[in-house]
N, C-alpha and C positions, 0 to 999 in steps of 0.2 A: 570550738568545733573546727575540725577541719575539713576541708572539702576533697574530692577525689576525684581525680581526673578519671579517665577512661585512658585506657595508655594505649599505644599504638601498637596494631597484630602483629608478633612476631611468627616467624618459623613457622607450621604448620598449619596455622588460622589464615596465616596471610597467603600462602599455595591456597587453600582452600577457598578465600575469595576470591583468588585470579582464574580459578576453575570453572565455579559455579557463574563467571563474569563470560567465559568465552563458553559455557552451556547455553546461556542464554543469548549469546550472538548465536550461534549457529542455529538454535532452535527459531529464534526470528528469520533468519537467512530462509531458511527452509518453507516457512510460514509464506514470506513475501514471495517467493517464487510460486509455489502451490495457487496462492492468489492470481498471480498474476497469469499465472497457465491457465485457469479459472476462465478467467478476463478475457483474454484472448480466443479463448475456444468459444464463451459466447458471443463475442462480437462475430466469428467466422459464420455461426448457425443461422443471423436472421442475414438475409439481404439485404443489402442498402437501397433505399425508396431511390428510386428516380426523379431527380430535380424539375421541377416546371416552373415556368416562367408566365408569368399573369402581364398580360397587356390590357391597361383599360383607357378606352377613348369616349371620353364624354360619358352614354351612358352603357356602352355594353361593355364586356369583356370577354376578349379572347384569351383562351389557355392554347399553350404551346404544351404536345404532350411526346 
């Protein structure tokens, strides 16, 4: 019996993968931006909370507001 390689794309297979390789960059490219414009515009929506500062002596505590 002999065994059979799989032989390597020539010519018009092999364009065809380097195609369908930079379709799929770009299509990600696209994606990750989209996300991240996403991302950004809800961060911009809520307000950021106001930091406070908890001071406790013995047994009460004061907030700094």
């Amino acid at each position: 019996m002999t065994t059979r390689r799989a032989a390597k794309p020539k010519g018009f297979r092999r364009f065809e993968r380097w195609l369908v390789g930079l379709a799929f960059a770009i299509i990600a490219f696209v994606l990750e931006k989209v996300v991240m414009r996403s991302v950004r515009r809800k961060g911009e929506a809520t307000p950021a909370e106001e930091i406070t500062t908890v001071v406790s002596t013995g047994g009460e505590v004061d907030v700094d507001l």
